[in-house]
C-alpha positions as CSV (number, residue, x, y, z in Angstrom):
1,X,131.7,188.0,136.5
2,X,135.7,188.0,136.4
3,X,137.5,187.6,139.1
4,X,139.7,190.4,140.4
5,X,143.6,190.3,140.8
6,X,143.3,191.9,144.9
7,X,146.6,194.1,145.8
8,X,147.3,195.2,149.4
9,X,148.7,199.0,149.2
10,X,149.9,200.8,152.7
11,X,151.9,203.6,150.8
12,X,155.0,201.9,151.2
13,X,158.0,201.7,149.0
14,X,157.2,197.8,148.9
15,X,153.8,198.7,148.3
16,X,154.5,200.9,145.5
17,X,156.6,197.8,143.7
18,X,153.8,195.3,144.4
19,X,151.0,198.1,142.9
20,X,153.2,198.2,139.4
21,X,153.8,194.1,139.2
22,X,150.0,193.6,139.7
23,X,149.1,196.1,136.9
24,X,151.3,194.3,134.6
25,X,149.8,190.9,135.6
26,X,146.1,192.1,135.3
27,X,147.1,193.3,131.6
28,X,148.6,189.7,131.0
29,X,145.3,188.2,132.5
30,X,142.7,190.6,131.2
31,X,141.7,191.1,134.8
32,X,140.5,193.8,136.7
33,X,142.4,195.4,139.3
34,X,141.2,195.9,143.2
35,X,143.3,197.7,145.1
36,X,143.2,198.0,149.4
37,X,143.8,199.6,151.8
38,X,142.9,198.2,155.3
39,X,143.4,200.0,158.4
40,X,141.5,200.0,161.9
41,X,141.5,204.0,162.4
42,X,137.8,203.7,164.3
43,X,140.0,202.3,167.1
44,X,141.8,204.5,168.2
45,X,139.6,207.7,166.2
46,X,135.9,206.3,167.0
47,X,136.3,207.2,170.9
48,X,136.8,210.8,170.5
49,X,134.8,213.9,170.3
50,X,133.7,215.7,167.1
51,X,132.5,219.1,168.3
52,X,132.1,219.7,163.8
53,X,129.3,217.0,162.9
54,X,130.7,217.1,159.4
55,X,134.2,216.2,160.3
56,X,135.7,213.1,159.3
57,X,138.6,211.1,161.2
58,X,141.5,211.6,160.0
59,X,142.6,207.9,159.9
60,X,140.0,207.7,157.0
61,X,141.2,210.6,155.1
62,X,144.3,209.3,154.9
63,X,143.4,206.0,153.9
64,X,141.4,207.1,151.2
65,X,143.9,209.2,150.0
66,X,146.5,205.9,150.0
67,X,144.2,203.7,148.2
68,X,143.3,206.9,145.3
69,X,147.0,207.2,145.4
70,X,147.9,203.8,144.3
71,X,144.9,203.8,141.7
72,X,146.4,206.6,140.0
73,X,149.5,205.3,140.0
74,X,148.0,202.2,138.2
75,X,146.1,203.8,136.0
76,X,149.6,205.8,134.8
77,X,151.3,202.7,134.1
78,X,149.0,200.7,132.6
79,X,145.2,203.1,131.3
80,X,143.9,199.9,129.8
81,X,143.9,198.2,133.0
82,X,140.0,198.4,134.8
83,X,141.6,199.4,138.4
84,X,139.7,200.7,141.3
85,X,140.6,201.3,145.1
86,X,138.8,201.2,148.0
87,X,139.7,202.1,152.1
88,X,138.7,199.4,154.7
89,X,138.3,200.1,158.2
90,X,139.2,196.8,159.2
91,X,142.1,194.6,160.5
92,X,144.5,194.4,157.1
93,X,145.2,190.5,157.2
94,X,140.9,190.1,157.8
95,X,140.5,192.1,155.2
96,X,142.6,190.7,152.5
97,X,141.9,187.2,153.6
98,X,138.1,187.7,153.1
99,X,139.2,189.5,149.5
100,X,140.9,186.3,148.9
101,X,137.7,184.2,148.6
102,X,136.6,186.4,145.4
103,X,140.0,187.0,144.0
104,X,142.0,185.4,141.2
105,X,144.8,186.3,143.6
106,X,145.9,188.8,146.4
107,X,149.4,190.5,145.8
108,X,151.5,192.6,148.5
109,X,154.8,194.0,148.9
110,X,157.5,192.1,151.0
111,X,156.9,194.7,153.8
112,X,154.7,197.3,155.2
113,X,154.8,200.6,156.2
114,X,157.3,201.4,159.5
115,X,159.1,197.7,158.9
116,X,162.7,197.9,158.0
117,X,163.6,197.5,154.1
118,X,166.5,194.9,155.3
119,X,164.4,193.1,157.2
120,X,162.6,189.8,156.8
121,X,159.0,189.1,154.7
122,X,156.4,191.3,156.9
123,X,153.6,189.9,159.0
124,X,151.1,190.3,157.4
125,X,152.3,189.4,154.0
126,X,153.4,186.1,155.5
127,X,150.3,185.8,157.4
128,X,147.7,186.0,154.3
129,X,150.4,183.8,152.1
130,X,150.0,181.1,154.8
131,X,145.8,180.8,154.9
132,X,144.9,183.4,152.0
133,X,141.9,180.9,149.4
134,X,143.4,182.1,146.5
135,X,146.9,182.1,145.3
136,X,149.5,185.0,147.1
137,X,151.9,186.5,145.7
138,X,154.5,188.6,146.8
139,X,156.7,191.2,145.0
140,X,160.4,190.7,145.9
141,X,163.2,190.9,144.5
142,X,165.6,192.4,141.8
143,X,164.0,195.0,139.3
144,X,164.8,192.5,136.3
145,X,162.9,189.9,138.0
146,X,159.7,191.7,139.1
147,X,160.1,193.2,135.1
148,X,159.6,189.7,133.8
149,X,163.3,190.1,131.8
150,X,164.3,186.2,132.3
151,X,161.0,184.0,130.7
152,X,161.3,181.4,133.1
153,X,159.0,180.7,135.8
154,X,160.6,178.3,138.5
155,X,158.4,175.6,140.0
156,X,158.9,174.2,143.0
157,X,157.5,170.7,143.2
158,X,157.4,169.4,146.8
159,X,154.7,166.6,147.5
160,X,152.3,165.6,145.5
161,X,149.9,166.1,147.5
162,X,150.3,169.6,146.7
163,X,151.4,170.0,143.5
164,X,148.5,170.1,140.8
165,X,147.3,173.6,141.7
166,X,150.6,174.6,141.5
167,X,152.0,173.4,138.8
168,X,148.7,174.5,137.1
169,X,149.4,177.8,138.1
170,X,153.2,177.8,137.0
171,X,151.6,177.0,133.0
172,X,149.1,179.2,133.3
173,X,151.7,182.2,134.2
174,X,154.2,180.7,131.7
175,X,151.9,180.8,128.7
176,X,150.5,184.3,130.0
177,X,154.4,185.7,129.6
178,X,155.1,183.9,126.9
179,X,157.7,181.9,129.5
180,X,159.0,178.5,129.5
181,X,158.5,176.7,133.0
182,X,161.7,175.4,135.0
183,X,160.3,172.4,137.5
184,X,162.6,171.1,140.1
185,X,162.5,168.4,142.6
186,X,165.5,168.6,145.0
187,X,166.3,165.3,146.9
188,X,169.1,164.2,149.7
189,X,170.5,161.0,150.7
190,X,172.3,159.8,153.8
191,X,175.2,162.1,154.2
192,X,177.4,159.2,155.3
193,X,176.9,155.1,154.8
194,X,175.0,153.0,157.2
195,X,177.5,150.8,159.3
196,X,178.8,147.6,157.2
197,X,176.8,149.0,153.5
198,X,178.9,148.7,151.1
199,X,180.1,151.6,148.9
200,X,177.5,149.4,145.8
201,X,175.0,149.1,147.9
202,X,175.7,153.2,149.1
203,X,175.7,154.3,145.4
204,X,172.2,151.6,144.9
205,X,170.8,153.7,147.7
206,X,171.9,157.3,146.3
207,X,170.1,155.9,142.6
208,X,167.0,155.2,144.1
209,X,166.4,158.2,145.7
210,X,167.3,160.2,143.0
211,X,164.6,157.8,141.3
212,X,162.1,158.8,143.5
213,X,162.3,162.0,142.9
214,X,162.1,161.9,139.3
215,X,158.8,159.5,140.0
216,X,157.6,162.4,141.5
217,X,158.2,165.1,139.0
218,X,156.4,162.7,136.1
219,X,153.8,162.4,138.7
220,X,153.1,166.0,139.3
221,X,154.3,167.2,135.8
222,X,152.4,164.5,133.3
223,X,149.2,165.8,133.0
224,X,149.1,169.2,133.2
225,X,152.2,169.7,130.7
226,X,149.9,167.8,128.2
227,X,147.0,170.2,128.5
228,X,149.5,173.0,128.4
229,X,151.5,171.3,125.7
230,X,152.7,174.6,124.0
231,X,154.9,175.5,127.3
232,X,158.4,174.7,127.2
233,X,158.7,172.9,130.0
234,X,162.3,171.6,132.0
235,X,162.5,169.1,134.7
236,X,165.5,169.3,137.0
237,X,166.2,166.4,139.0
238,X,168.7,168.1,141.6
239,X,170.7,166.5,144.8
240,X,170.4,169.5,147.6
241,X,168.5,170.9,150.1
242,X,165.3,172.2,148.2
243,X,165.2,175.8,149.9
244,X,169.0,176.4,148.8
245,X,168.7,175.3,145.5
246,X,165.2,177.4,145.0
247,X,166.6,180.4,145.8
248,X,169.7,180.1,143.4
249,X,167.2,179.2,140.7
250,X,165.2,182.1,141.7
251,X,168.1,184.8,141.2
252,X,167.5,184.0,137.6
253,X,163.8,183.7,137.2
254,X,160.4,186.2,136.8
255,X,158.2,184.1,139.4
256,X,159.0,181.1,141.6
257,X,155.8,179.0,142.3
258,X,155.8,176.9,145.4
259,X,152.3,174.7,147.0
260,X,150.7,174.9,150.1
261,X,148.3,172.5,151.8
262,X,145.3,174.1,152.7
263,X,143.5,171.7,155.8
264,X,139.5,172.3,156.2
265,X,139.9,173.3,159.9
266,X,142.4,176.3,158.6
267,X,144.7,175.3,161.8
268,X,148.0,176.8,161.7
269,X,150.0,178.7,159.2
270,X,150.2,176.0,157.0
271,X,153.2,176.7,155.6
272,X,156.5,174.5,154.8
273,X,159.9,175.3,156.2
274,X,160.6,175.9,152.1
275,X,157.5,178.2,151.4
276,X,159.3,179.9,154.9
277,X,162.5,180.4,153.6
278,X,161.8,181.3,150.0
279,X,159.5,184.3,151.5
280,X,161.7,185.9,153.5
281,X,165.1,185.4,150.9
282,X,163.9,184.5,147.2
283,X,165.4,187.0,144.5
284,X,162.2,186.9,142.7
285,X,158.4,187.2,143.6
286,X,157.1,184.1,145.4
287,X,153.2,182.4,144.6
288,X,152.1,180.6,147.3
289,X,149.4,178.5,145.8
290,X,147.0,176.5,147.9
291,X,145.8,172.9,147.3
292,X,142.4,172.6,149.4
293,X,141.9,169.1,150.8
């Protein structure tokens, strides 16, 4: 049985923009499409009285209608795409964290309904990025990035630790857009000379952590560019703080691709000050991709 690409949908403009960038990545994928809508409307419906029997609450009307709305509106961009919606009644993060168990990913807009457009990444989209099973992604961004109209997909490669299931993910959605793959590994040195070092022995110090962080890249990179040997794939070696230099990257770029340890007690958020910062500003839509240890 395939796996589903999952989409959160609320009816928001955000929503709308996340519904259309999943369609096109089911077609890439040959995926079916599963689009919900979660919502808690026996909460504050379930208490009152129903004097017609055959009278439904109108919490679930509504939330049928927003999860046939955004099927239709998939089926109209894409009819080849399987897509099929369903309403929850349950808590929206619950509900797409269990969907994340069966999913080949969950996708959702950078905010929900009633949250300003200017504002940061939503709740709850942060929330499932953070402890979703699968892959998140979420649609930000620039219409020529969420359009795919750069072939380049930027990955972020942080520890090691967490970097095979990303950068795994990164081919597989280069060779799916016919993309090359941009890999980066940002480091820093000392801003200023320990007292008495030498400006060699400075400049020795500056080499080898620039060293390091090419060790690194081969590391993460090695391997899964020779499975996926018909990617183009660039490694960029680059002094700078790694969130500042992602998002610069990302204003030219269809996807950026960061990890995210997963712990087997699920304590936490378990996400990096990077993942943070590249959720709420990136220029592009973000894959959070989790390493389980």
């Amino acid at each position: 049985m395939s796996l589903s690409l999952v989409v959160g949908v609320d009816g928001s403009e955000s929503c709308l923009q996340a519904v259309d960038w999943a369609v096109d990545e089911a077609a890439r994928h040959g995926l079916p499409l599963r689009l919900v809508y979660a919502s808690r409307w026996e909460r504050y419906e379930g208490g009152l009285p129903f004097f017609d029997s055959g009278r439904r609450p109108s919490g679930e009307i509504l939330a049928e209608r927003i999860a046939a709305s955004a099927t239709e509106r998939a089926t109209l961009r894409n009819p080849d795409v399987n897509a099929c919606g369903e309403a929850l009644a349950e808590d929206t993060v619950t509900a797409l964290l269990a969907e994340s168990r069966e999913a080949f990913a969950v996708v959702t807009g950078s905010h929900g309904r009633g949250e300003l457009a200017g504002s940061l990444l939503g709740s709850v989209s942060l929330t499932v990025a953070a402890r979703a099973v699968c892959p998140v992604i979420v649609v930000r961004g620039g219409e020529q990035n969420r359009e795919g109209a750069f072939g380049r997909v930027v990955l972020a490669v942080g520890d090691p630790a967490e970097g095979s299931a990303a950068a795994r993910f990164a081919f597989r959605e280069a060779r799916a857009r016919n993309a090359e793959v941009q890999a980066v590994r940002t480091w820093l040195c000392p801003a200023e000379r320990h007292a008495g070092q030498t400006l060699f022995a400075h400049e020795a110090t500056t080499l080898l952590y620039e060293e390091e962080a090419t060790s690194i890249l081969d590391e993460v990179l090695d391997q899964v560019e020779r499975q996926h040997h018909e990617t183009t794939c660039h490694r960029d070696v680059v002094e700078g703080r790694a969130h500042r230099v992602l998002l610069d990257m990302s204003e030219r770029a269809d996807l950026l691709v960061v990890g995210a340890l997963r712990r087997p007690d699920h304590t936490g958020l378990q996400l990096g000050r990077v993942s943070h910062a590249v959720l709420h500003h990136c220029a592009c839509p973000v894959a959070v991709v989790p390493e389980h240890l």
